[in-house]
C-alpha positions as YAML, in Angstrom:
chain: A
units: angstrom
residues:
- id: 1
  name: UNK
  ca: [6.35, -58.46, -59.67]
- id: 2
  name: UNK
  ca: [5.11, -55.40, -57.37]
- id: 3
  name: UNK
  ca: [2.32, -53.49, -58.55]
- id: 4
  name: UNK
  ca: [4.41, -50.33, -58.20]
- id: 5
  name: UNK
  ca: [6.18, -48.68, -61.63]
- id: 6
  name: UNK
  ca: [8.48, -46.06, -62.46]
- id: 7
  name: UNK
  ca: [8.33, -44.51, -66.00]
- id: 8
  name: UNK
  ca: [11.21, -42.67, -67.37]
- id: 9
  name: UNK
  ca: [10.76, -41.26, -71.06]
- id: 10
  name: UNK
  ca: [13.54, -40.08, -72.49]
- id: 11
  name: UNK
  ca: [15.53, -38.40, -75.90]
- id: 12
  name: UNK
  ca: [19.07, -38.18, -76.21]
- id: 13
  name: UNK
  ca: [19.84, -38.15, -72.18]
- id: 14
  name: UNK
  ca: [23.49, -40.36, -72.93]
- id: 15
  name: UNK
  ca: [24.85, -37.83, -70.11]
- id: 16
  name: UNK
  ca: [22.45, -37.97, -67.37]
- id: 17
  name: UNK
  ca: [19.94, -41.36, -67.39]
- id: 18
  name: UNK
  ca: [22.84, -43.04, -65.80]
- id: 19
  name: UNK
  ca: [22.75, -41.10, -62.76]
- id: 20
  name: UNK
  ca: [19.13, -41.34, -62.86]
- id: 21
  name: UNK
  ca: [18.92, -44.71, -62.70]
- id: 22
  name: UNK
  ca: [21.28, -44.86, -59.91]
- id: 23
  name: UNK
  ca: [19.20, -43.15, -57.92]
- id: 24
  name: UNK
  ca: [16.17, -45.53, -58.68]
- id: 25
  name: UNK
  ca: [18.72, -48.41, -57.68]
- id: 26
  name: UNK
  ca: [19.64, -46.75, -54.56]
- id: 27
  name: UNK
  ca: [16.27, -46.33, -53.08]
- id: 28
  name: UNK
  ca: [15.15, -47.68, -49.61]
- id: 29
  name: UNK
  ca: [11.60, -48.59, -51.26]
- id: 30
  name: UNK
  ca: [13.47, -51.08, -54.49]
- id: 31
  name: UNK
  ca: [9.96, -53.19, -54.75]
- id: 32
  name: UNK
  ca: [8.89, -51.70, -57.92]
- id: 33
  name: UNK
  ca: [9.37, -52.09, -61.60]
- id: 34
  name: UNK
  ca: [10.96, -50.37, -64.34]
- id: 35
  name: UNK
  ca: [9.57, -48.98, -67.62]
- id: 36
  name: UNK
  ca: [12.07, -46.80, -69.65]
- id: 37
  name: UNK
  ca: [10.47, -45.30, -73.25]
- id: 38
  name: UNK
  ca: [12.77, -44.20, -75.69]
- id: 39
  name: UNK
  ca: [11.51, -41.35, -77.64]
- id: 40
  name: UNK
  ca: [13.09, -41.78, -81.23]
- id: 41
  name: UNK
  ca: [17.02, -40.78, -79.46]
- id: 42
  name: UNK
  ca: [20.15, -40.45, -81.63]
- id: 43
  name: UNK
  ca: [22.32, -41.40, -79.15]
- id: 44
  name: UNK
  ca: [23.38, -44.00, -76.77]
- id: 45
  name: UNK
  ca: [20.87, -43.58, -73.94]
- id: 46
  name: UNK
  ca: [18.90, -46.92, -74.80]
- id: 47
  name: UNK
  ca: [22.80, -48.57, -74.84]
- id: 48
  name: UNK
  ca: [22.87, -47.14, -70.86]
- id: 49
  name: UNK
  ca: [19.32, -48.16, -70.22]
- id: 50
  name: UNK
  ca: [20.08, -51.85, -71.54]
- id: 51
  name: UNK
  ca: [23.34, -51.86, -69.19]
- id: 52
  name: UNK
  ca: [21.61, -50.91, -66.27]
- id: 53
  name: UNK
  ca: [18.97, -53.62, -67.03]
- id: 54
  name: UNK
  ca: [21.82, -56.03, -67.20]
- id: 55
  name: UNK
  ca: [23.48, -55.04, -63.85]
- id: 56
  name: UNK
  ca: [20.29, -54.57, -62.03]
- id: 57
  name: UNK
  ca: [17.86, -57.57, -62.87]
- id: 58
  name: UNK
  ca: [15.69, -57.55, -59.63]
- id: 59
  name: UNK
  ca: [13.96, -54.40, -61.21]
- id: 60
  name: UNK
  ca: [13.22, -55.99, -64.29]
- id: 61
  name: UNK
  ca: [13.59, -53.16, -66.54]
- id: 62
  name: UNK
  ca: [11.30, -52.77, -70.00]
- id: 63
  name: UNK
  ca: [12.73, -50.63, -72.67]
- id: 64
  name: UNK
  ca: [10.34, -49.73, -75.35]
- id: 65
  name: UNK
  ca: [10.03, -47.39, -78.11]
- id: 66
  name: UNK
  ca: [7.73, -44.92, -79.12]
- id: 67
  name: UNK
  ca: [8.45, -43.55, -82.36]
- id: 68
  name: UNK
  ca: [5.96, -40.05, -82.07]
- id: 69
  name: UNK
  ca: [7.70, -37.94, -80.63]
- id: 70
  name: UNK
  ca: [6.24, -35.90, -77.39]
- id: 71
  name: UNK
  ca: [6.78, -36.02, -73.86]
- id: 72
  name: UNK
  ca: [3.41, -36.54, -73.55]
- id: 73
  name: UNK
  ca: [3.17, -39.64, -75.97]
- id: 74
  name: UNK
  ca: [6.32, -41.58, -74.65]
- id: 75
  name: UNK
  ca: [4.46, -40.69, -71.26]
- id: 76
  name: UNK
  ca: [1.83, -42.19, -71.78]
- id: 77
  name: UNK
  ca: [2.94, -45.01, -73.83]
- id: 78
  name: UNK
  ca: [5.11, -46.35, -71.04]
- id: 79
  name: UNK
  ca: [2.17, -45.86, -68.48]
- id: 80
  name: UNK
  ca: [-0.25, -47.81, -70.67]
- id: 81
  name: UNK
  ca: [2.55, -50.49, -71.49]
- id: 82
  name: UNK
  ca: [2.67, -50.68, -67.33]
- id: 83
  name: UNK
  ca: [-0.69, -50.82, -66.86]
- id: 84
  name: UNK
  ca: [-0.50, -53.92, -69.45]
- id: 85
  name: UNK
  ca: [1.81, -55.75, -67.14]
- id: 86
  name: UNK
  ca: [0.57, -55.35, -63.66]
- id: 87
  name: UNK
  ca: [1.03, -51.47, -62.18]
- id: 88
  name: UNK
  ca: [-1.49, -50.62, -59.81]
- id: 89
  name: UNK
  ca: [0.30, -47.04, -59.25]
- id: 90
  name: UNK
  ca: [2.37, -45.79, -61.55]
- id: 91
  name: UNK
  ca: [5.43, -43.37, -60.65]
- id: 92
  name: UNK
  ca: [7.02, -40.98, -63.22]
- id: 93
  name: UNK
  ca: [10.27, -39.09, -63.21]
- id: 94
  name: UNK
  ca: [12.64, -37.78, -65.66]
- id: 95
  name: UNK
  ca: [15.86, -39.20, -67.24]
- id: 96
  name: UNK
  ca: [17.90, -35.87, -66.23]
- id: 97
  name: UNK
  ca: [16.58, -35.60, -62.54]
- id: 98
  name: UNK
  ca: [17.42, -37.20, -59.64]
- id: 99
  name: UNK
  ca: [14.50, -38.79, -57.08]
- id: 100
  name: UNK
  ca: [15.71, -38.86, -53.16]
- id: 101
  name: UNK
  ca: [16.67, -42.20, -51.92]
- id: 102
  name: UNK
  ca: [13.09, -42.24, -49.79]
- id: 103
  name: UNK
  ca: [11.20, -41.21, -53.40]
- id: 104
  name: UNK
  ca: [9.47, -44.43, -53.56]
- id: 105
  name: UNK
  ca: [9.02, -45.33, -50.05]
- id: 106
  name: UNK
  ca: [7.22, -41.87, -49.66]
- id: 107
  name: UNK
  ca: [4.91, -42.23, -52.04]
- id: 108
  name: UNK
  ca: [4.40, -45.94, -51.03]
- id: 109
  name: UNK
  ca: [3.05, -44.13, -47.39]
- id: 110
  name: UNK
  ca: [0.95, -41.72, -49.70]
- id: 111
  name: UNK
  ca: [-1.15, -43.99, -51.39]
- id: 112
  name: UNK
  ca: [-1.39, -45.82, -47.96]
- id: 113
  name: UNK
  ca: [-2.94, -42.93, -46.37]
- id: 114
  name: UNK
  ca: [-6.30, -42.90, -49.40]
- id: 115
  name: UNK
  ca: [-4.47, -40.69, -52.15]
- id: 116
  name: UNK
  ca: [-4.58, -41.26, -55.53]
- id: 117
  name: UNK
  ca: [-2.51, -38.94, -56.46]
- id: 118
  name: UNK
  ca: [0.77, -37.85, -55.64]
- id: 119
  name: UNK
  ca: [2.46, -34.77, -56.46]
- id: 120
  name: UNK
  ca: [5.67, -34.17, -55.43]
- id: 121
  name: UNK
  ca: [8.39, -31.45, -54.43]
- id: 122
  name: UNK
  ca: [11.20, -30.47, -56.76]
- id: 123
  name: UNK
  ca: [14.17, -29.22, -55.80]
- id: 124
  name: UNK
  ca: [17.22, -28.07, -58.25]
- id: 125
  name: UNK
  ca: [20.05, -30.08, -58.79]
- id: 126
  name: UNK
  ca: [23.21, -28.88, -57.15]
- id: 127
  name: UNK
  ca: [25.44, -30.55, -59.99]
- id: 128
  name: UNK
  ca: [24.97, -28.66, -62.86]
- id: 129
  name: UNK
  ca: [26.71, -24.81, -62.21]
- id: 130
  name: UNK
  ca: [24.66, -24.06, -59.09]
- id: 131
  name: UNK
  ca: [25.27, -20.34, -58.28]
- id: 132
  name: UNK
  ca: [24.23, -18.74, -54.67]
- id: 133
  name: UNK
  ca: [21.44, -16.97, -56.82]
- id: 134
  name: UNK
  ca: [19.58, -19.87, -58.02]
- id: 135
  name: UNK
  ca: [18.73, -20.76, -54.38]
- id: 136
  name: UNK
  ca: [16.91, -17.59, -54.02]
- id: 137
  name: UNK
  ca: [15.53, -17.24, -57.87]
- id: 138
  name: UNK
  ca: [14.33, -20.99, -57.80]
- id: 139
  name: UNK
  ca: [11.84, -21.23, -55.24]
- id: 140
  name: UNK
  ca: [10.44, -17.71, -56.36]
- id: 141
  name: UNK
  ca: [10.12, -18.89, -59.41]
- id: 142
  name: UNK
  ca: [7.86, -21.49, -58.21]
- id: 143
  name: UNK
  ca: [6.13, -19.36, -55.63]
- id: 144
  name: UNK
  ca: [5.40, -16.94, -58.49]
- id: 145
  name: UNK
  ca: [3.92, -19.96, -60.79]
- id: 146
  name: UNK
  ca: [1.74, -21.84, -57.52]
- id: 147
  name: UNK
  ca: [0.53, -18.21, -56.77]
- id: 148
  name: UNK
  ca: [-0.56, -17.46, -60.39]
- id: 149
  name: UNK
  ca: [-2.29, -20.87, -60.83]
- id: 150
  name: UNK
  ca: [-4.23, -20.51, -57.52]
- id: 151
  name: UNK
  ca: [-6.12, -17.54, -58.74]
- id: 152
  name: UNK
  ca: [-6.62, -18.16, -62.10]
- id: 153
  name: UNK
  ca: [-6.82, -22.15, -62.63]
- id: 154
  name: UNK
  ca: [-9.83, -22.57, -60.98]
- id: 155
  name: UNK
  ca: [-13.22, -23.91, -62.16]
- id: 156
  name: UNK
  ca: [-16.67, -25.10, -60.93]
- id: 157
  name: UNK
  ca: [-15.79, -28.67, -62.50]
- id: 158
  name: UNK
  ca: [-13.16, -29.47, -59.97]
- id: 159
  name: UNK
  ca: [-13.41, -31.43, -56.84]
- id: 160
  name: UNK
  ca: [-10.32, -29.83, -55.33]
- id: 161
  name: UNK
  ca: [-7.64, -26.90, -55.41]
- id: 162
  name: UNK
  ca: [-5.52, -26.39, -57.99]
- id: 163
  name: UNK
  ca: [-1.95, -28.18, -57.12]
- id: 164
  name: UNK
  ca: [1.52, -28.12, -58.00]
- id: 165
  name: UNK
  ca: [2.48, -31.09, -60.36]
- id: 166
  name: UNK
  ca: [5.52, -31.65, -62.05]
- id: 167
  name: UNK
  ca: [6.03, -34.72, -64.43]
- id: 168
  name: UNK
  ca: [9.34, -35.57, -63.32]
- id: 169
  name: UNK
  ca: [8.01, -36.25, -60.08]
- id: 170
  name: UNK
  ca: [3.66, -37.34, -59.94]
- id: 171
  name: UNK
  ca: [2.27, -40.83, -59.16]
- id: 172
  name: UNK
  ca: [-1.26, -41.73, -59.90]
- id: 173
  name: UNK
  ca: [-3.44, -44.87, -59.52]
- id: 174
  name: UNK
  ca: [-3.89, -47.09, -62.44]
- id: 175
  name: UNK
  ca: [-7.21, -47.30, -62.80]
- id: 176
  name: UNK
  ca: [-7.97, -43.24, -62.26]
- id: 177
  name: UNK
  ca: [-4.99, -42.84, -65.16]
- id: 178
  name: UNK
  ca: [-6.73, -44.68, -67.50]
- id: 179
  name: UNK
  ca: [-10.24, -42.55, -66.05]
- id: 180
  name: UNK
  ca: [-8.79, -39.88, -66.48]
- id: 181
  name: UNK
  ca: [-7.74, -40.49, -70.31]
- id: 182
  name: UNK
  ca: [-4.10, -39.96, -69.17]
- id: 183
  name: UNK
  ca: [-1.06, -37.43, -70.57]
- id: 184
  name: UNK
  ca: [-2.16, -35.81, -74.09]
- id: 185
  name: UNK
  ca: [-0.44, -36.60, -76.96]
- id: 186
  name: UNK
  ca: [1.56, -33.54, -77.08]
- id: 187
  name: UNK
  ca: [5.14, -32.25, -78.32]
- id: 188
  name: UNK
  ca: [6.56, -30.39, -75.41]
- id: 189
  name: UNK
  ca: [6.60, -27.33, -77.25]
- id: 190
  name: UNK
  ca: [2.92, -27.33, -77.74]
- id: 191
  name: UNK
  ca: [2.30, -27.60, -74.00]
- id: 192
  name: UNK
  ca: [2.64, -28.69, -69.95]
- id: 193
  name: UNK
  ca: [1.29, -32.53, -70.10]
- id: 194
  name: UNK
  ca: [1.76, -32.89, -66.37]
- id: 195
  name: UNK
  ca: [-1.22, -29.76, -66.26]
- id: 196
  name: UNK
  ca: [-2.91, -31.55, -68.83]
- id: 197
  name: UNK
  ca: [-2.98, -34.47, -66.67]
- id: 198
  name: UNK
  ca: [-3.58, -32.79, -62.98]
- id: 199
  name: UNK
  ca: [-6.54, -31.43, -64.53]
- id: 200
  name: UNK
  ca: [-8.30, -34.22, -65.97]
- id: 201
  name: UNK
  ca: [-7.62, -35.82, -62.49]
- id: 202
  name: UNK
  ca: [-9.10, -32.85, -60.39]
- id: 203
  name: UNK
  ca: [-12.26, -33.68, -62.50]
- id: 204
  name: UNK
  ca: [-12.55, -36.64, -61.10]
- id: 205
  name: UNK
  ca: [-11.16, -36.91, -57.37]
- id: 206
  name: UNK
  ca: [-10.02, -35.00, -54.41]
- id: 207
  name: UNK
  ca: [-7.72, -37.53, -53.59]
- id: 208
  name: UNK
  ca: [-4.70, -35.84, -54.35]
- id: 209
  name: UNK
  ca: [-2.57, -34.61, -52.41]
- id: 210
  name: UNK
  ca: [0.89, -32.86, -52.27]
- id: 211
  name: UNK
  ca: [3.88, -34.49, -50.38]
- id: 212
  name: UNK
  ca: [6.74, -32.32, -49.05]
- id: 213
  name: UNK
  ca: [9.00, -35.89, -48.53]
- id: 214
  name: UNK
  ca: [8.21, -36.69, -51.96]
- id: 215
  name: UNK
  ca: [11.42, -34.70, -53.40]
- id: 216
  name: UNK
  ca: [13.21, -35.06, -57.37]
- id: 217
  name: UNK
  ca: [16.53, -33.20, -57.74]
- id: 218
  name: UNK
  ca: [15.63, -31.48, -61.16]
- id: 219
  name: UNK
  ca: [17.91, -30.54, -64.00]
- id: 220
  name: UNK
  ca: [18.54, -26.51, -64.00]
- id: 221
  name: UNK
  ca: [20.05, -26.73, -67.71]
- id: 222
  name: UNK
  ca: [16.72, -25.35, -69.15]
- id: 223
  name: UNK
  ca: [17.08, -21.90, -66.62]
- id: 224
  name: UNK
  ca: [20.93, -22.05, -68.10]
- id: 225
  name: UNK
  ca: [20.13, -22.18, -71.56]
- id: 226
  name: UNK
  ca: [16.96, -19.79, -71.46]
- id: 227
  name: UNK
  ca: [17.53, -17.52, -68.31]
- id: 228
  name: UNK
  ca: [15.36, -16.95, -65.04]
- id: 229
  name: UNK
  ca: [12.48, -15.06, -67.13]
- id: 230
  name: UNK
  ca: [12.06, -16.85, -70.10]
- id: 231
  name: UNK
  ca: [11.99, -20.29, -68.13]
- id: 232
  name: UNK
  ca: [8.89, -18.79, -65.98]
- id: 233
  name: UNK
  ca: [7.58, -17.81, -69.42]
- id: 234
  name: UNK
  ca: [8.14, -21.01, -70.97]
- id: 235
  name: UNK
  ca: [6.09, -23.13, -67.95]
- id: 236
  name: UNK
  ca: [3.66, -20.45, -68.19]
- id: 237
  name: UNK
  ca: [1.10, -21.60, -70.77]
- id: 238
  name: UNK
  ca: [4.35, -21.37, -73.67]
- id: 239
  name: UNK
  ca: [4.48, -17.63, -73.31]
- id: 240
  name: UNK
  ca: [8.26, -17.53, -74.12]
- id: 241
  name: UNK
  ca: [8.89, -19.76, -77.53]
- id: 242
  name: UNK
  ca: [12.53, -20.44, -78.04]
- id: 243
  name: UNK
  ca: [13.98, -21.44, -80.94]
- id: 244
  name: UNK
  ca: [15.63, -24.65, -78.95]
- id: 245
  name: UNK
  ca: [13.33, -26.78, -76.98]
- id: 246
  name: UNK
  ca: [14.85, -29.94, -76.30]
- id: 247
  name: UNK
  ca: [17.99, -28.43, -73.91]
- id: 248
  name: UNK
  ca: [20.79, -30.65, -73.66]
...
């Protein structure tokens, strides 16, 4: 088996994991393994995830369950459980996004070229009620949260800039995760593990770099449900608390 993994954690996506594991399946890069973490769902997800595993055997997919629940746990449980069986990089997206068909053969080229680690580019799904404002109020969102974190993330104990990671679309070398300590063990209400994670990593290398071909379609359902505002709020540092924070 190749020494590449994805890991998907997921709760309750029934409706979307399907078409994210489609994508995975339609990839030009397909020489990489599966690892799918089921965090304590109600609903038929694992049932989609076992199908898929059945139709698709070449990938062979690992569905295990992690019974705390956090994004950050089931992150890091199905990194460590990939690290067990033979990942040398591990990628991670999300079970309601949707990585480009070249998502795995980009970061392949990445980690060819010395880094070790990948952050990607996210771009919002066009699937889910995209309106002609989003495509202006999207990417200022982001500009508004790089430009923030460029002035005031900084420290002496970094070896590099402060970069743009999202955990629905990163990649990291095995042996620096496990350096690095890896994702907290968070809820995702308490805060951003993919942060957590890019900072602990800027510790210890400036190896990382930021890939523009590295691109995840990402679910928009959490700007529906909150608005344009509150979802910069909620990325920044948990300034906005809502009352619902897993959005389905």
């Amino acid at each position: 088996m190749t020494g590449f993994y994805v890991v998907i954690p997921f709760y309750n996506e029934e409706s979307c994991i399907a078409a994210t594991l489609d994508a995975l399946a339609a990839q030009s890069d397909r020489d990489f393994g599966l690892v799918c973490v089921d965090n304590m769902s109600t609903d038929h997800s694992a049932g989609i995830v076992r199908d898929f595993a059945l139709h698709h055997p070449a990938f062979g997919t690992k569905l295990i369950n992690e019974p705390i629940k956090g994004t950050g746990t089931a992150s890091d449980t199905g990194f460590r459980f990939a690290i067990e069986a033979g990942a040398t990089h591990i990628l991670r997206t999300d079970a309601d996004c949707l990585p480009d068909r070249h998502w795995v053969a980009n970061i392949r080229s990445a980690f060819a070229s010395g880094a070790e680690f990948v952050a990607g580019r996210i771009e919002p799904r066009r699937d889910e009620g995209f309106r002609p404002a989003d495509a202006l109020m999207l990417p200022l969102m982001i500009n508004v949260a790089q430009g923030y974190a460029k002035v005031f993330r900084r420290g002496h104990g970094y070896k590099t800039g402060w970069v743009l990671v999202a955990g629905n679309n990163l990649a990291i070398e095995a042996s620096l995760y496990l350096r690095s300590g890896g994702f907290p063990h968070t809820e995702l209400s308490e805060k951003n593990e993919d942060r957590v994670l890019a900072d602990r990593v800027r510790v210890l290398t400036d190896r990382i770099v930021s890939r523009d071909d590295v691109i995840v379609y990402n679910s928009i359902r959490r700007v529906r449900a909150y608005g344009y505002v509150r979802t910069l709020l909620w990325y920044w540092d948990r300034k906005y608390k809502p009352a619902l924070v897993d959005v389905r």
